[in-house]
C-alpha positions in Angstrom: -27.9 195.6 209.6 -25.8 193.3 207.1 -27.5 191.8 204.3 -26.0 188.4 202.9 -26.3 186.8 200.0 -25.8 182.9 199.1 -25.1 182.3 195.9 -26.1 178.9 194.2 -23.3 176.9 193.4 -23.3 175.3 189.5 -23.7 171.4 189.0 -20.5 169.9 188.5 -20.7 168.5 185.1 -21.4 165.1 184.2 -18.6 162.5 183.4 -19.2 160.6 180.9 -17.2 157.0 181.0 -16.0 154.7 178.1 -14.7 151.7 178.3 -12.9 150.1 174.9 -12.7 146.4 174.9 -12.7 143.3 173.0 -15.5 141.3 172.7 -14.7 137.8 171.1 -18.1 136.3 169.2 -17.9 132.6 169.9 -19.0 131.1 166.0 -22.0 129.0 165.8 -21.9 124.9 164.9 -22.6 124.4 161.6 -22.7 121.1 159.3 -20.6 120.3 157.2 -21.8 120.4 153.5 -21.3 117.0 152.5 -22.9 115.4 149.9 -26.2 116.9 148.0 -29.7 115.5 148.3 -31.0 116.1 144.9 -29.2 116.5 141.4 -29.8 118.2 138.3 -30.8 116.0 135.7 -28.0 116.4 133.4 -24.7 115.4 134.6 -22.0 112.6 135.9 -22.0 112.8 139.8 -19.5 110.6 142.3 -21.9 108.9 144.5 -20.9 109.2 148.7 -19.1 112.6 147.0 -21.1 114.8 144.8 -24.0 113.0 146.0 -25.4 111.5 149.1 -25.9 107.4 148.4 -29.3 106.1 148.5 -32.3 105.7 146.7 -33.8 109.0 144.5 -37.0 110.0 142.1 -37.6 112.1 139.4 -41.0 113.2 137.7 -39.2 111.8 134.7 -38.3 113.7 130.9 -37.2 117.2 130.7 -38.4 117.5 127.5 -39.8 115.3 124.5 -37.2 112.7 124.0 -37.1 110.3 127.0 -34.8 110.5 130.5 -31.3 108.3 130.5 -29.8 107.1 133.7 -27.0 105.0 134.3 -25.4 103.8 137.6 -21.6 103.5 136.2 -18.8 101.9 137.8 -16.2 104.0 137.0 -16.3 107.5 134.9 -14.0 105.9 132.0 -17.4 106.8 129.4 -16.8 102.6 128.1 -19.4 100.3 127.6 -18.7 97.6 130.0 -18.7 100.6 133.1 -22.2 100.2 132.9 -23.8 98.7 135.7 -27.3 98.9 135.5 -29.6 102.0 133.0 -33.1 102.9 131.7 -34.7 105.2 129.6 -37.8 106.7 131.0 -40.4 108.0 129.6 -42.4 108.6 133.2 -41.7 108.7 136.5 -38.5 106.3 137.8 -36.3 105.6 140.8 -32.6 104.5 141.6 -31.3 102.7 144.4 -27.3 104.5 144.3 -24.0 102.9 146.1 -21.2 104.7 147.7 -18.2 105.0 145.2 -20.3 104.5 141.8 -21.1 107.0 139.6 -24.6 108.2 138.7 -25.0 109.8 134.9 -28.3 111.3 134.2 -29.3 112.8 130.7 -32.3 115.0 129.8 -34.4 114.0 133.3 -36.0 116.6 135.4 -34.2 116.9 139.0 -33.7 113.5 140.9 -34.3 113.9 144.5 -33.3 111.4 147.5 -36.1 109.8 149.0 -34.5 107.0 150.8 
């Protein structure tokens, strides 16, 4: 009598694949800065530049002595650039214009509302 024996065979081993590419990320829209929507209240800012045209409020005074504006219409600092100004001691708005400049002293934050 013969006796055989089958051996099991061993499991191939498993092949691992890799695959190197390039993967291009298309970047998403974004807008473009453009002008700002509110303003600190101290400063000299280019109206349709610095800031967006239109009209803005502020809650008035930053401190003790009154809130200056001025709508300018050029940045030369002389009297006569002037176009229109107030001193406030509450509260105020101001209607700016594309290509003046708007000069605010000692206000709280004016912000576009129009």
């Amino acid at each position: 009598m013969t006796v055989t024996e089958t051996a099991e065979a061993e499991a191939a081993p498993a092949v691992t694949e890799t695959v190197v590419g390039t993967v291009t990320a298309e970047p998403e829209e974004t807008e473009e800065a453009g002008p700002a929507t509110s303003v600190s209240g101290e400063g000299e800012y280019l109206v349709g530049e610095d800031v967006k045209a239109g009209t803005y409020k502020s809650a008035g005074p930053s401190g003790d002595f009154g809130c200056y504006w001025a709508r300018l219409k050029d940045a030369s600092g002389e009297f006569d650039a002037i176009i229109a100004n107030n001193n406030l001691s509450g509260p105020g708005r101001v209607t700016l214009n594309k290509g003046e400049y708007f000069q605010t002293k000692m206000c709280q934050e004016w912000t576009r509302v129009g």
